[in-house]
N, C-alpha and C positions, 0 to 999 in steps of 0.2 A: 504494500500500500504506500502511496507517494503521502499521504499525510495520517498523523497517528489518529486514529477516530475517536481515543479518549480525550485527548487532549483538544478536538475541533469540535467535539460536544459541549463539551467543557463550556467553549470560548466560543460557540453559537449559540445556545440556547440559555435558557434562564429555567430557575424553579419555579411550576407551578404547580395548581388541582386542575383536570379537568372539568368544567364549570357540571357537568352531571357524576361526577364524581369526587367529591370534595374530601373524601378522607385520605386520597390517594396523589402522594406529590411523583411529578414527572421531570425529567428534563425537556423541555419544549421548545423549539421555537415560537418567538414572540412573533406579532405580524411586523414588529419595527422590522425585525432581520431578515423577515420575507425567503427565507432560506427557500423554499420550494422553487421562487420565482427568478432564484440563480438563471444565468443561461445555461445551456446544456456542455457549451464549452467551457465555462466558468466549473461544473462540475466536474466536466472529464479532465481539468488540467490538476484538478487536485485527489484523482482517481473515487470521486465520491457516486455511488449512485442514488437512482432517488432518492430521497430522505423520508420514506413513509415511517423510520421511525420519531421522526424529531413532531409529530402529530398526533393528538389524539383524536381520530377518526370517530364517527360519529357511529359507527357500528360497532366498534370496541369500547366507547362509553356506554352503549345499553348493555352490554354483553356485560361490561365488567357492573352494573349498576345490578344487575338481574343475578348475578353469582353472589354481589357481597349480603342482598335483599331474601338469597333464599342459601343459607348456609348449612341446611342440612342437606342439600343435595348435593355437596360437594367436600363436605368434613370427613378426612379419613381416607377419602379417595385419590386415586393416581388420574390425575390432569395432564392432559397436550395440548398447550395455548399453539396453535397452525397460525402458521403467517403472524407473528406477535410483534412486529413493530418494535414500538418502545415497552412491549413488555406488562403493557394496563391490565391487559385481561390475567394472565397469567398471576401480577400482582397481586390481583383481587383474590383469583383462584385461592392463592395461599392463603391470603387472610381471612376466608370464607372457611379454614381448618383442612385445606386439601392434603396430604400426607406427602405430595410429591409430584410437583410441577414441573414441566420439562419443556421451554419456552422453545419453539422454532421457526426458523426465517433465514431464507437462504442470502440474505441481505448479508455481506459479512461483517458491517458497520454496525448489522440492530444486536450481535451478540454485545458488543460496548457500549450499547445505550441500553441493553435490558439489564447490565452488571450496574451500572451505575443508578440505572431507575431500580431496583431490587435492593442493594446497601440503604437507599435514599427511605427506602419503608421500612425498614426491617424486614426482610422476608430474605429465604435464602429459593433462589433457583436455579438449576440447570438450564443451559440455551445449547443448541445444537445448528449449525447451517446447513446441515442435510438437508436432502430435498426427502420431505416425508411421503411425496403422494403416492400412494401402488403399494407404501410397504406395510407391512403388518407394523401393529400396535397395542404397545403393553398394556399403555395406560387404560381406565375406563371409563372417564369424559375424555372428549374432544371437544376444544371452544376455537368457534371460527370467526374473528371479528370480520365486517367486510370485505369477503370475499368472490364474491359474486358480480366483480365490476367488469373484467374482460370474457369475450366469448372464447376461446382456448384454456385459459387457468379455468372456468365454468367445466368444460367440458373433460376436463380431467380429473375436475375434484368428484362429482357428480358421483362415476360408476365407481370409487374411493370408499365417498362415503355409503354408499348402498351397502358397500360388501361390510363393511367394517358396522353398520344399524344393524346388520345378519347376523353378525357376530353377538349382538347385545349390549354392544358402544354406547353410550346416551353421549349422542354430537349436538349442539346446539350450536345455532349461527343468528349472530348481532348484523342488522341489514340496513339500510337507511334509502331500498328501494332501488338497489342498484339493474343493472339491467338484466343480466343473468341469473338472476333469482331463479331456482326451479320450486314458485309454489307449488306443484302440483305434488312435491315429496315432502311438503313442509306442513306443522303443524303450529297452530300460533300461541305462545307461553304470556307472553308482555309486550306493549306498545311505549315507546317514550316519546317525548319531544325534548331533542339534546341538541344542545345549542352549536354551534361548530364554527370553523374559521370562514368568515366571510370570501378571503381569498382564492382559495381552494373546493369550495362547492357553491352552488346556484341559489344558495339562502342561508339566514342565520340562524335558521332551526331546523334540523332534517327528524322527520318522523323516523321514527328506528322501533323495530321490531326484533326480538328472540323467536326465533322459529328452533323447534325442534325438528331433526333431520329424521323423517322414518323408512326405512327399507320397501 
């Protein structure tokens, strides 16, 4: 890596709560720093890829609002926060008494934003860069904040998560209406209105929904 990711976290983003999830401090980018709205060359010259984790996305604030609100479904148990960003859901996962959370994202910048949002709570987690789709799975939740935005990563998670709801997996997925959603496998748990960055989506409240995933 041409720039160390601890130290450009560090010195891009600032501490905060995500505004629906307020027990939970993150490293963030602010909208001053506008980190997303870098150019793509600005990114590539300091080997950064996108920064989904310097964001709490508005499908990882329901997810994580919907795990810390319902803690017995997840006390005790072996969690995989999929595609985890900065780390929010997984966060929660832990403080909600999960036994064993194992954060992943092939991003290989969000394992240093999920260590440094993880010491910042108190919670201890595992992060991995693997790419998890297609492989079998220890854990017995699966949380999937926003992931249903492109038609390809849709299309691979889909017959994933099918095999794996077979299995007796409870996968739930935090959504805020993205366009890939396969309601027709979905069951609906909770609805929010989570407030989000005006920069990066088309309003400053996206509805967000918990859907559980059923085979």
């Amino acid at each position: 890596m041409k720039t160390d990711p601890r130290t450009f976290i560090l010195q891009n983003t600032g501490l905060t709560s995500p505004p629906h999830v307020p027990e939970i401090r993150l490293h963030l980018a602010s909208e001053a720093h506008d980190l997303w709205l870098k150019t793509e060359e600005d990114l590539e010259k300091i080997g950064l890829p996108p920064p989904f984790w310097a964001f709490a996305w508005a499908g990882g604030q329901g997810l994580a609002r919907y795990v810390l609100d319902n803690p017995d479904a997840f006390a005790g148990r072996r969690v995989l926060d999929f595609a985890s960003g900065s780390g929010l859901v997984a966060i929660a996962a832990r403080l909600a008494g999960a036994a064993d959370v194992l954060a992943a994202d092939i991003d290989p910048w969000a394992a240093s934003s999920i260590a440094l949002n993880a010491a910042e709570n108190g919670v201890a987690i595992r992060s991995t860069a693997e790419d998890q789709i297609g492989r079998p799975v220890e854990a017995d939740v699966i949380l999937a904040g926003d992931v249903f935005y492109d038609r390809e990563f849709a299309a691979a998670l889909i017959p994933w998560f099918t095999r794996l709801a077979g299995e007796g997996k409870l996968i739930l997925v935090g959504d805020p209406g993205r366009s890939y959603l396969p309601k027709d496998r979905l069951e609906q748990l909770a609805v929010y209105q989570v407030p989000v960055t005006r920069a990066l989506e088309d309003s400053e409240v996206k509805r967000t929904t918990v859907w559980r995933f059923a085979h």
